[in-house]
Structure formats: C-alpha cells, structure tokens
MARKEZA-665855 format. One record per atom (N, C-alpha, C): residue number from 1; y, z, x; atom name; residue in one letter. Coordinates in steps of 0.1 Angstrom, whole numbers. Example, Ala and Ser with C-alpha at 12.3 -4.5 7.8 and 13.67 -1.06 7.14 Angstrom:
2
[1; [-57; 78; 132]; "N"; "A"],
[1; [-45; 78; 123]; "CA"; "A"],
[1; [-33; 78; 132]; "C"; "A"],
[2; [-22; 71; 128]; "N"; "S"],
[2; [-11; 71; 137]; "CA"; "S"],
[2; [0; 79; 129]; "C"; "S"],
***
This chain:
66
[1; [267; 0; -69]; "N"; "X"],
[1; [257; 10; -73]; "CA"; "X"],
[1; [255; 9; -88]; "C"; "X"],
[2; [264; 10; -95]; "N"; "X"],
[2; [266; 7; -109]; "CA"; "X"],
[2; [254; -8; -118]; "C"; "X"],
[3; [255; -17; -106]; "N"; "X"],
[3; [251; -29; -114]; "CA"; "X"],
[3; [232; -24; -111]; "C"; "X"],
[4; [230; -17; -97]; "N"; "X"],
[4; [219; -7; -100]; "CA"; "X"],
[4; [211; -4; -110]; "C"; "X"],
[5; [219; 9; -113]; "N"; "X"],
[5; [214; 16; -123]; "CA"; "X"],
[5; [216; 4; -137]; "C"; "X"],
[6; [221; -3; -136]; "N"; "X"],
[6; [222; -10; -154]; "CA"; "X"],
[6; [207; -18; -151]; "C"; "X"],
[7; [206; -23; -140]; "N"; "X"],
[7; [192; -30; -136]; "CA"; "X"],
[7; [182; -22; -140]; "C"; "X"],
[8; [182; -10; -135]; "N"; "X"],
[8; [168; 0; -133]; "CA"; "X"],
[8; [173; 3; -150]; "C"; "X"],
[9; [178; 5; -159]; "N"; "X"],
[9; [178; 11; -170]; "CA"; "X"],
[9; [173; -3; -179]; "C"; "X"],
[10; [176; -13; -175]; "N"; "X"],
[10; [177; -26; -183]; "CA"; "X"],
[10; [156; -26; -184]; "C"; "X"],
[11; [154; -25; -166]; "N"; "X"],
[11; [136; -24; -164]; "CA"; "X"],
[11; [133; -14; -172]; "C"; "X"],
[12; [139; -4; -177]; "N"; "X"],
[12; [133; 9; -184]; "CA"; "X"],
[12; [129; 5; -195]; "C"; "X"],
[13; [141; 1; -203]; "N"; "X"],
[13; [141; -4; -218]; "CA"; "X"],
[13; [129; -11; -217]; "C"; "X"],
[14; [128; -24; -212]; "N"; "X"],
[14; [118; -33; -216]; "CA"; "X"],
[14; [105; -27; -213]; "C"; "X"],
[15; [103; -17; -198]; "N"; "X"],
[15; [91; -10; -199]; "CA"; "X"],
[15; [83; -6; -213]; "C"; "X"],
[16; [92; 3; -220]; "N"; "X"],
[16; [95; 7; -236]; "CA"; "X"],
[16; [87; 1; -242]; "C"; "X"],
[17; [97; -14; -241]; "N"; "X"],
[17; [89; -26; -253]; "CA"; "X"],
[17; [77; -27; -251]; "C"; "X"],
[18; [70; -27; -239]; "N"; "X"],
[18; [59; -31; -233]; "CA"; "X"],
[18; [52; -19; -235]; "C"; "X"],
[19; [50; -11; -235]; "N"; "X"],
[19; [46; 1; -236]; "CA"; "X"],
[19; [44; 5; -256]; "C"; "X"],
[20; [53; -1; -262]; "N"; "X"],
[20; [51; -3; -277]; "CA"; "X"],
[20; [43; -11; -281]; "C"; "X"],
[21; [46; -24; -276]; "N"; "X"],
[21; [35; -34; -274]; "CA"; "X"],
[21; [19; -27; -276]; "C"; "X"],
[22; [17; -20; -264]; "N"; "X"],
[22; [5; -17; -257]; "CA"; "X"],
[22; [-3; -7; -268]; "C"; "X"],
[23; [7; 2; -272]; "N"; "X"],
[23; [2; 14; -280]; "CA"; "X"],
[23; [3; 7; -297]; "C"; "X"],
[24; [6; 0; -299]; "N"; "X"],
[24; [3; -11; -312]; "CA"; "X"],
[24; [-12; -13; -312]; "C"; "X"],
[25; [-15; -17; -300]; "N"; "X"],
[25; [-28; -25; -295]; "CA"; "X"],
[25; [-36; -11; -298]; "C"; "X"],
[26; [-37; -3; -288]; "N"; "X"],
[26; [-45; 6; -290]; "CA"; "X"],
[26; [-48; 19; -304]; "C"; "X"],
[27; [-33; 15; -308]; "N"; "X"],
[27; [-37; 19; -325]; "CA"; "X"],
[27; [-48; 8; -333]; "C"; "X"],
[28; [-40; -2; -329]; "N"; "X"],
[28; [-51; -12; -341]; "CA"; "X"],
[28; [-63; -12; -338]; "C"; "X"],
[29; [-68; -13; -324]; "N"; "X"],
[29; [-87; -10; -317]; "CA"; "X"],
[29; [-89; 9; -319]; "C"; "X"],
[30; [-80; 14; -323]; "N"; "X"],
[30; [-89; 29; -330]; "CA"; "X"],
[30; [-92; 35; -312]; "C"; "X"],
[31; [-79; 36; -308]; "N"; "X"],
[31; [-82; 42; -295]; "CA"; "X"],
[31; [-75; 49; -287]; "C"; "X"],
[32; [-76; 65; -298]; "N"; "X"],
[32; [-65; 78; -296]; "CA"; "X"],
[32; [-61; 81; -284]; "C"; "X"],
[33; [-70; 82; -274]; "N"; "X"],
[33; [-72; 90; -262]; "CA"; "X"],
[33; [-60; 75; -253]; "C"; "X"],
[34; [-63; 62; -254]; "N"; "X"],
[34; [-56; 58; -250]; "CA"; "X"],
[34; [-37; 58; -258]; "C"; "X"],
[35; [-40; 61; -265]; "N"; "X"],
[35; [-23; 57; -272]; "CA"; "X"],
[35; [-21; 71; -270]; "C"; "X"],
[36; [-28; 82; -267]; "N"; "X"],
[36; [-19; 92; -263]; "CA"; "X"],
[36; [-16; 94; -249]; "C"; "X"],
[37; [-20; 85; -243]; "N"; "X"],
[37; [-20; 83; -228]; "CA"; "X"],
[37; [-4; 72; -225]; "C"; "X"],
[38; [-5; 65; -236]; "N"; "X"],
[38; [10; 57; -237]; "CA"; "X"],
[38; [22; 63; -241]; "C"; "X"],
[39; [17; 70; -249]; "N"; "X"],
[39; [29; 79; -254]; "CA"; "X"],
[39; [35; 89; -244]; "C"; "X"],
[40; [25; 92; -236]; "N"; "X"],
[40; [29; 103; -226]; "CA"; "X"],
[40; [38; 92; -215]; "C"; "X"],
[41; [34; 86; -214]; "N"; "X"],
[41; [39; 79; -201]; "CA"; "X"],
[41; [52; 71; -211]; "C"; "X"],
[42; [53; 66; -222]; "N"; "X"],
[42; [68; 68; -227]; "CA"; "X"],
[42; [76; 80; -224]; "C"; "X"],
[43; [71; 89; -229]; "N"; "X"],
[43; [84; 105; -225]; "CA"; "X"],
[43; [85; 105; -212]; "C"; "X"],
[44; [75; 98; -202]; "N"; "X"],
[44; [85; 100; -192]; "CA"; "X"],
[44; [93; 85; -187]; "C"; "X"],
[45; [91; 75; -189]; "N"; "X"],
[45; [102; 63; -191]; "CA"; "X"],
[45; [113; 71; -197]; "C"; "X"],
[46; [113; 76; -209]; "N"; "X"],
[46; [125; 79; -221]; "CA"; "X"],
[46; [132; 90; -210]; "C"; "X"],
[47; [130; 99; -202]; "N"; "X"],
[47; [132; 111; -191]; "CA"; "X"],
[47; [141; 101; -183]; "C"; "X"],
[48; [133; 95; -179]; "N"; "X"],
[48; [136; 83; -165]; "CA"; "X"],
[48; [150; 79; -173]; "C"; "X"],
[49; [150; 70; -181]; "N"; "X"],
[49; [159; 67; -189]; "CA"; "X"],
[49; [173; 75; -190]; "C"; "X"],
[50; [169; 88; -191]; "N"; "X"],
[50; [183; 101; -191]; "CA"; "X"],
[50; [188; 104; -182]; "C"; "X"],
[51; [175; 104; -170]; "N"; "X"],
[51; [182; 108; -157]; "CA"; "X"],
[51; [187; 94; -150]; "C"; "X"],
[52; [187; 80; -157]; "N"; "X"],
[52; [197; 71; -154]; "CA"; "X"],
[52; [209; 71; -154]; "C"; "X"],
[53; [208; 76; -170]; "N"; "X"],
[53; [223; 74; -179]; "CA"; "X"],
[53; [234; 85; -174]; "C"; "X"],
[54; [225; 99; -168]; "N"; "X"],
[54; [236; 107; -163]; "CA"; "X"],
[54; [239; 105; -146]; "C"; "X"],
[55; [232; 98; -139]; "N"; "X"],
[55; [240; 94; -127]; "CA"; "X"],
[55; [251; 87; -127]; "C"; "X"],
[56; [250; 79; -142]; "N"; "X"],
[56; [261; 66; -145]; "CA"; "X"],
[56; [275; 75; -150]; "C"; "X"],
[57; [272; 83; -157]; "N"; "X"],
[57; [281; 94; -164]; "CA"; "X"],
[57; [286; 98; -147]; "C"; "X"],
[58; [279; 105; -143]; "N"; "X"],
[58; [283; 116; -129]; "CA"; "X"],
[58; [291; 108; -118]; "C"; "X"],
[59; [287; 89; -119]; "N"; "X"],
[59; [293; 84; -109]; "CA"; "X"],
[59; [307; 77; -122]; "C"; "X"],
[60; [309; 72; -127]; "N"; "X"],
[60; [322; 71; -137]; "CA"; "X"],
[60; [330; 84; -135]; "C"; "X"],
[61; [327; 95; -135]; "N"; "X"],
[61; [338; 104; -135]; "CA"; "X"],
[61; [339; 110; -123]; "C"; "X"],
[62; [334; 107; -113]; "N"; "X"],
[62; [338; 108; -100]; "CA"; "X"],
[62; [352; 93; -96]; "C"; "X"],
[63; [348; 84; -104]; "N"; "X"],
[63; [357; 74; -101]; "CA"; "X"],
[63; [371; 74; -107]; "C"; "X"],
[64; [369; 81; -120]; "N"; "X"],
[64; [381; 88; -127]; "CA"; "X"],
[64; [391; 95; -123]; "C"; "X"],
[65; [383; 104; -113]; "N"; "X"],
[65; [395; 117; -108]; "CA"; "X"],
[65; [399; 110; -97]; "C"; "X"],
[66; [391; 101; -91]; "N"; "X"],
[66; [398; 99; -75]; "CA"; "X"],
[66; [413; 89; -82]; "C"; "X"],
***
C-alpha cells in the first residue's frame, strides 16, 4: 500500500510541474481568467497532496504500535 501512495504523490508532484508549466503559459498570453483557473485546481493537487502525506503518516504509525 505504501509503494501506492508514493506513486499517487510522485503523479501529484509532477501534476504541479505541469500545472506551473501551464500557468507560465497563460501568464505570458495575458490570460487571468485562465491562470486563475490553474491556480485553483493547484490548491486542490496541493490538498490532494496532504491528504496523501497523512494516510502515509496514519498507516506508519499504525505499523509502529503493532
């Protein structure tokens, strides 16, 4: 399950890049309404992202105590 979540967080990150990429583009073409539309959908990658990191946290310390 572990190698999972580093998968799905690994796809997050580079979403990110790709998503930086994108909103580069739409700064330099002068086109707000779209890079605020990227940015939004970053906060929820960056969200996605957290609620990765604490399944990995919640399943590590479940593995701790046993």
């Amino acid at each position: 399950m572990g190698s999972k979540n580093n998968n799905d967080e690994h796809q997050l990150c580079q979403l990110l890049v790709d998503l930086d990429a994108c909103l580069n583009l739409a700064d330099n073409l002068q086109l707000p309404l779209v890079a605020i539309s990227i940015c939004e959908a970053a906060d929820k990658v960056r969200a996605e992202i957290r609620r990765v990191n604490r399944g990995k946290e919640h399943s590590g310390a479940s593995r701790n105590v046993n």
